[in-house]
Each structure stands twice: as structure tokens, then as C-alpha cells.
C-alpha positions in Angstrom: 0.0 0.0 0.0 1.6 3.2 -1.0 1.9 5.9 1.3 1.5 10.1 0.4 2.4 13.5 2.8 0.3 15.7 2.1 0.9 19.3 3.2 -1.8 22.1 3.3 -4.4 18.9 3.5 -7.3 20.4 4.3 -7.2 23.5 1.8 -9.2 23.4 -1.2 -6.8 21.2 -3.4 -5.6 18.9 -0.3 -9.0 17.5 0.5 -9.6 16.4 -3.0 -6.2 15.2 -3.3 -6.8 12.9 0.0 -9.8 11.7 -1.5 -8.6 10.9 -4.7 -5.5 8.8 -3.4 -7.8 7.4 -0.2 -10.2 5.9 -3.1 -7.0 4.3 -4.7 -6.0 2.3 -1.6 -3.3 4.8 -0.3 -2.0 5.8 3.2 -2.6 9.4 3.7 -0.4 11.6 6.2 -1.8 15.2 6.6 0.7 18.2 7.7 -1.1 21.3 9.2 -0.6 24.1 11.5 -2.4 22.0 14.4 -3.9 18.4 14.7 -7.3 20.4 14.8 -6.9 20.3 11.0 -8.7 16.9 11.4 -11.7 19.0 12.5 -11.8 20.6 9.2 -15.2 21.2 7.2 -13.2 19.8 4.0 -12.0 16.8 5.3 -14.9 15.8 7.6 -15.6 12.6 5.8 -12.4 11.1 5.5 -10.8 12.8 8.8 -10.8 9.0 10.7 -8.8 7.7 7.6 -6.3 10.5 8.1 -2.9 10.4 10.0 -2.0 14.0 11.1 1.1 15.9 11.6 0.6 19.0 13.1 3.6 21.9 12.1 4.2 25.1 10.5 5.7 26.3 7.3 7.2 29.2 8.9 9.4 26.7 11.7 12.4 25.7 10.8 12.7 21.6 10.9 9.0 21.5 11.1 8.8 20.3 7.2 11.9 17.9 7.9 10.9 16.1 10.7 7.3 15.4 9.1 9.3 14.0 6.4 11.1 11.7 8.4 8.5 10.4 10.5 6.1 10.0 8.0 8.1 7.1 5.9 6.0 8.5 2.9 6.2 7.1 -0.7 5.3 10.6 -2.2 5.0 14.2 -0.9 2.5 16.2 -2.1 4.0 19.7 -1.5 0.3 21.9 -1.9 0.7 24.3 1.9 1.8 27.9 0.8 0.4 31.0 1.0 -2.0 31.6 -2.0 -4.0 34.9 -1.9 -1.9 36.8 -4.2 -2.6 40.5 -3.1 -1.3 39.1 0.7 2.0 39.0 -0.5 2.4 42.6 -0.5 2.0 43.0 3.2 5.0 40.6 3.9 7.1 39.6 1.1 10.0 38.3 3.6 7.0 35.9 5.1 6.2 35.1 1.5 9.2 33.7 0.4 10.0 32.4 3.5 6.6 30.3 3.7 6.9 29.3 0.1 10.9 29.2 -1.2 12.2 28.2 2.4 9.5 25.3 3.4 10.5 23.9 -0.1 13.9 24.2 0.1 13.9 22.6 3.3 11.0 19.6 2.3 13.6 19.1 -0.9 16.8 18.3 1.2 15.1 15.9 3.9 14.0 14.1 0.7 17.1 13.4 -0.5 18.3 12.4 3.3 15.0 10.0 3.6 15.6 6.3 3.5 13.5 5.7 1.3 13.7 8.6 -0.9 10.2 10.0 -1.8 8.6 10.9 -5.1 7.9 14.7 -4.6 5.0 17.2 -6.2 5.3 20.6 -5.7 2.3 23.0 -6.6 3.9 26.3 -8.2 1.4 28.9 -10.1 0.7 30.6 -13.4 1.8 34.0 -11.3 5.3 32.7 -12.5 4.6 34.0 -15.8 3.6 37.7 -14.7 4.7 40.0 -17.2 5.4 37.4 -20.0 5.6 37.9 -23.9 3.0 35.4 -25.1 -0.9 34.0 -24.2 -1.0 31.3 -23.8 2.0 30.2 -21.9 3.4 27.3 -21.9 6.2 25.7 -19.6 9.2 27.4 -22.2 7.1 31.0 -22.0 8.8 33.8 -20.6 8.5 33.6 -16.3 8.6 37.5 -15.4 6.8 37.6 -11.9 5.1 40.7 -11.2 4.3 40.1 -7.2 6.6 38.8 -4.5 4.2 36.0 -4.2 5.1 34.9 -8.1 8.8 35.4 -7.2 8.6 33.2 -4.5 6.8 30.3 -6.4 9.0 30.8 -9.4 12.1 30.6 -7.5 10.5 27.1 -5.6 9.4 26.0 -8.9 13.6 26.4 -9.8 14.7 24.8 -6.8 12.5 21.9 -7.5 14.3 21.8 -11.0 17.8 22.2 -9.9 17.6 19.6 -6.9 16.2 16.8 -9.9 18.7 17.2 -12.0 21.6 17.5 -9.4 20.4 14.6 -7.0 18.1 12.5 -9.9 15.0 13.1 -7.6 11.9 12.4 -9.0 10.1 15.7 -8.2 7.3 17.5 -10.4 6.6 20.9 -10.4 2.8 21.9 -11.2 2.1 25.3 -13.0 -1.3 25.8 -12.0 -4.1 28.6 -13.5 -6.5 29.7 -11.4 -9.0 26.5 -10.1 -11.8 26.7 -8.3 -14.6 24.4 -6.1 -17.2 25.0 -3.4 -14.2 25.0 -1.0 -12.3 27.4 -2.7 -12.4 30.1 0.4 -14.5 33.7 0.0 -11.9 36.1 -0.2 -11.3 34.7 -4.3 -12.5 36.4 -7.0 -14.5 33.0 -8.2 -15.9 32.1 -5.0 -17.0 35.9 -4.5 -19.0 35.5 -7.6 -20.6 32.4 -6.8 -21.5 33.6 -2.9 -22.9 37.0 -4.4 -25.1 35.4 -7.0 -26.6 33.3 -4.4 -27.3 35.7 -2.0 -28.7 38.2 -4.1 -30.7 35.2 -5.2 -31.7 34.9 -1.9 -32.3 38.5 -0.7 -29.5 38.1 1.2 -27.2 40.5 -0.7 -28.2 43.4 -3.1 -25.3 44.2 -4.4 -21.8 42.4 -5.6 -19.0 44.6 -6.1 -16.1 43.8 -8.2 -13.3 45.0 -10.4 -12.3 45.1 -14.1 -15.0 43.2 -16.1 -12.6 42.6 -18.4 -10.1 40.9 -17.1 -9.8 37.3 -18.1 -8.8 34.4 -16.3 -8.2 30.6 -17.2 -10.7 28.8 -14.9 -10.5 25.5 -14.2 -12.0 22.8 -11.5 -9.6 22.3 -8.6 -11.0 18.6 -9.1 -9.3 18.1 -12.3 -5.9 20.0 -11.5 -5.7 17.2 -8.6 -6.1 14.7 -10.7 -3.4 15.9 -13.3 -1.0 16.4 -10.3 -1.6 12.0 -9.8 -1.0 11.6 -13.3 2.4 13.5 -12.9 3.7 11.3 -9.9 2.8 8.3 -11.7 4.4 8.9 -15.1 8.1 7.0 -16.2 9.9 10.5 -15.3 9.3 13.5 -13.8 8.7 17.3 -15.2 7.0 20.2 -15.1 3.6 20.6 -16.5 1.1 23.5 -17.1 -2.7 22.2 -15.7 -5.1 25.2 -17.1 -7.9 24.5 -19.5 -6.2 26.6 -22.2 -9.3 29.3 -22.7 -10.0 32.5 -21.3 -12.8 34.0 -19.7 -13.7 37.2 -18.8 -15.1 38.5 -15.1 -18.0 39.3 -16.9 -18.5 36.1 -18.0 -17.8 34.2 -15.1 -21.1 36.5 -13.6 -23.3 36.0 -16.4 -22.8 32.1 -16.0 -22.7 32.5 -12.3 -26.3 34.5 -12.1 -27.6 32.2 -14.8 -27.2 29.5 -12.1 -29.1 31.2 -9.5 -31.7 31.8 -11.7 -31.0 36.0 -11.9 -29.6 36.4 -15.6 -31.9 39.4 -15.9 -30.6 41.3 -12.6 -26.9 41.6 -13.4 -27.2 45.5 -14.4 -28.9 46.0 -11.6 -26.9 44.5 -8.9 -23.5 44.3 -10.1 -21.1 47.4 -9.7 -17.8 48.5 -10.2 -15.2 48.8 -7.3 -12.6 51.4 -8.5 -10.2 50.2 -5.5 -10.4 46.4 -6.7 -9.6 47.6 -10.7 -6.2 46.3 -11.0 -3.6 47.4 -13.5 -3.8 45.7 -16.8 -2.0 42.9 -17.6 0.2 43.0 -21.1 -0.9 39.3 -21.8 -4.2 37.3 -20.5 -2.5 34.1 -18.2 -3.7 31.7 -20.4 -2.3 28.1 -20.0 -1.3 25.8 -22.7 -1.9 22.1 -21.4 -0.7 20.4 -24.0 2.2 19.0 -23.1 0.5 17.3 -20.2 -2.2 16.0 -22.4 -0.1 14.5 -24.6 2.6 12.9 -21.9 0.5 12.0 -18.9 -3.0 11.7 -20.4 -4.7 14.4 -18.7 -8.1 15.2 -20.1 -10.1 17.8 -17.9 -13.5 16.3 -16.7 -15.4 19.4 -15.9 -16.5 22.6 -17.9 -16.5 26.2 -16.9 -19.9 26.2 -16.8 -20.7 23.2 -14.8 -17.7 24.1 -12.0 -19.2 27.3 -11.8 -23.1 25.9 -11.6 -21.8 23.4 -9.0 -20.3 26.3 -7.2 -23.6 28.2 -6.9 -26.0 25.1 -5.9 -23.0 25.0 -3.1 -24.0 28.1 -2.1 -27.2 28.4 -2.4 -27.5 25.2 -0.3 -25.8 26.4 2.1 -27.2 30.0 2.6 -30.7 28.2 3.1 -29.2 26.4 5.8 -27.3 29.7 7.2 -29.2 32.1 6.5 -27.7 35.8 6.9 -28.7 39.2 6.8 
């Protein structure tokens, strides 16, 4: 029976990852900031199946001594920081969260016994300011926040450490991907919450920036699966997971308030936000997946439209149950 680490376990892409390799027989060991992670609304079915590590990326020899105690066959590297705009507040925290807990997971690796396969999750923030849409893993990496420095300097270290110690070690570049457990403070998830509470009478207004602005959407469902197909291929590499179109904001509302059964009240109840207008970006991050559909197989099971659908009957459901002012 194989056996995976998992850190950041019960965030959006760890509890789908658990499942995932809990349905295919595996041992599962969970790293979190407490043991209370077991508690967690995302990993409340499977929490008994669970063996749990409590640590912190920001601890030096936290990360290492998970690695040695857990005697795992793979290390799913997924804990980081991940709200982008965050990163401005405390780029030394940043890198030392993302770069350092990677750096230090990557050397007790190589000391293990039994020297585990390793997956790190990097992001399309990598590409930043890059010279072509869509990007694919050759494309320009210009990082244009500390928190795309920091995963495109893990995403090197992940390279460098494979070909200097012949460790098999993947590095993920992910596009935006979303679920009903994606947490409220994304731009996705924001949609979805809005629609249904306007839906409700909840909420009368949602308030968001550039309409515009267009973002590869994917279902954090499918990215998981992709990052399996990566630690089970004949050798390791890098690989974009994005669904390889882009959508605008104003898209991902029409679809959202199509689900809740509003269409006809978007003029009226959506708004711009001048503080959340961003500046704009020289080229839409748009990934190219081919590379990992034609070398691991990946196909992408769920539409735009149906992750975002699946996201509002989340929310709906669960504002009936909840309801708020």
C-alpha cells in the first residue's frame, strides 16, 4: 500500500487530493498548522482515515521532521500562501513560507531512506509580465508580485535539486481553479457567494473590479487529478494544468447569475469597485496544457460552466441552511 504526505491537506486542493488517493488504496499523512486540521469542514468525511502531523511552514525543521516520521512514498507539497494580493503585506513571510518550506522539504527528501517521489504545486503567477498567451512551460517567467517570485524561485529549486540529485520531483504550473471549498476572499468564490445571496435576498449588491479581465478557470478537481498523473508517469517534469481558454469576469457572472436563476438582474446588482480595478496585464495568463495532455493523459473532466453551476448550488444550499442578513 503506497503511502503520500500531504501538506496544506485540508485547503481546497488537499481534501480532493486525500480523497482521490484514499479511493486508490493509499495511506494518507496530513501536515497542518495544528492536529485540529482533522476538525476541518473539508476533510470531515475522511478525517478518521487521516494520519495527522501538526507543524508550520514558517518553523524551521518543522517540514523535515514530518518527512522523516512520515516514511512516505510521495510528498505532495500543496501548503503555501495563495492569496496573491497578501503578498504585498509581507514579502519576507512570502518567500520564506513558500521558497524556504520547499527548500527545506527538498533536502530531507534526499536524506530520507526511502527517498520519496515529490510534487510541488507552483502557479501561473510565474509567468507575470510574460511575452505570449498562452504560456506554456518554455514561455517567458517575469513575476510581477513577491508571491510569483517566491513560487517561481520554488518551482527552480524543485528543477535544480532533480537534476543535481536525480529526484523524482514534479513541479505543477497551476491557473487559477476553483470548487465550493475554494475560500470567500477569491475572485471565483466571491461570484458564486454573491449570486446566491442576491438570489436569496440576502445581498443586493456584488461589487467587483475590471469586467474585463480574463482568467483561465479550471476545476480544482481536475488540477488534482493531473498532479496524480504527474507522480505516476516514467519521469518527472513540469507541466502546465489550465484549460487553455479564457474568460472574462464578466463572464464568469453571467454564468454564475444564470445558475441562481437571476440572468436578468446583473445591471442592476453588479457594480464597479474602483479600489479592486487592477492594473492591466500586457498578456491574459492563459495556459497551454498540452504537453500534459499528450505525456500524462490528462483530459479535464469538468466545464467552466458546470464548476461554476456546481459552485452556486454549493452556495445556495448552504445559505438556506445559514441564512444571513
Amino acid at each position: 500500500m503506497a503511502r503520500a504526505l500531504i501538506t496544506g491537506i485540508a485547503g481546497q486542493d488537499g481534501s480532493y487530493l486525500a480523497e482521490q488517493l484514499l479511493a486508490d488504496d493509499y495511506e494518507i499523512v496530513g501536515f497542518g498548522r495544528a492536529a485540529s486540521i482533522a476538525d476541518d469542514q473539508n476533510l470531515a468525511p475522511i478525517s478518521d482515515r487521516i494520519e495527522y502531523f501538526a507543524g508550520d511552514l514558517l518553523e524551521p525543521g518543522s517540514l523535515a521532521a514530518v518527512v522523516a516520521g512520515a516514511d512516505a512514498d510521495e510528498i505532495y507539497h500543496l501548503a503555501a500562501p495563495s492569496f496573491v494580493p497578501d503578498s504585498w503585506n509581507d514579502p519576507s513571510e512570502t518567500m520564506a513560507a513558500i521558497v524556504g518550506s520547499t527548500a527545506e522539504l527538498l533536502a530531507a527528501a534526499i536524506d530520507a531512506k526511502k527517498r520519496p517521489k515529490i510534487w510541488l504545486s507552483a502557479s501561473a503567477a510565474v509567468y507575470g509580465d510574460t511575452d505570449q498567451s498562452p504560456q506554456n512551460e518554455s514561455s517567458a517567467m517575469r513575476p510581477t508580485s513577491p508571491y510569483g517570485v517566491a513560487k517561481l524561485a520554488a518551482l527552480g529549486l524543485v528543477r535544480t535539486m532533480r537534476e543535481q540529485h536525480q529526484l523524482f520531483a514534479c513541479g505543477g504550473i497551476l491557473y487559477n481553479h476553483e470548487s465550493p471549498r475554494r475560500p470567500e476572499q477569491f475572485l471565483a468564490r466571491k461570484v458564486t457567494r454573491g449570486a446566491a445571496a442576491i438570489a436569496l435576498g440576502q445581498q443586493d449588491e456584488l461589487l467587483l473590479g475590471d469586467l474585463d479581465a480574463v482568467r483561465d478557470w479550471s476545476d480544482a478537481r481536475d488540477v488534482v487529478a493531473g498532479a496524480v498523473l504527474a507522480m505516476r508517469a516514467d519521469e518527472p517534469g513540469d507541466y502546465i494544468f489550465a484549460s487553455g481558454q479564457g474568460h472574462s469576469v464578466s463572464q464568469l457572472v453571467e454564468v454564475a447569475f444564470a445558475a441562481a436563476g437571476i440572468a436578468e438582474r446583473i445591471e442592476q446588482c453588479v457594480a464597479v469597485d474602483p479600489e479592486f480595478v487592477r492594473p492591466p496585464e500586457p498578456q491574459s495568463l492563459v495556459g497551454d496544457p498540452s504537453r500534459a495532455e499528450r505525456d500524462l493523459g490528462w483530459r479535464r473532466q469538468f466545464s467552466f460552466e458546470a464548476m461554476i453551476s456546481t459552485m452556486v448550488e454549493a452556495d445556495l444550499a448552504e445559505l438556506r441552511s445559514t441564512p444571513t442578513a
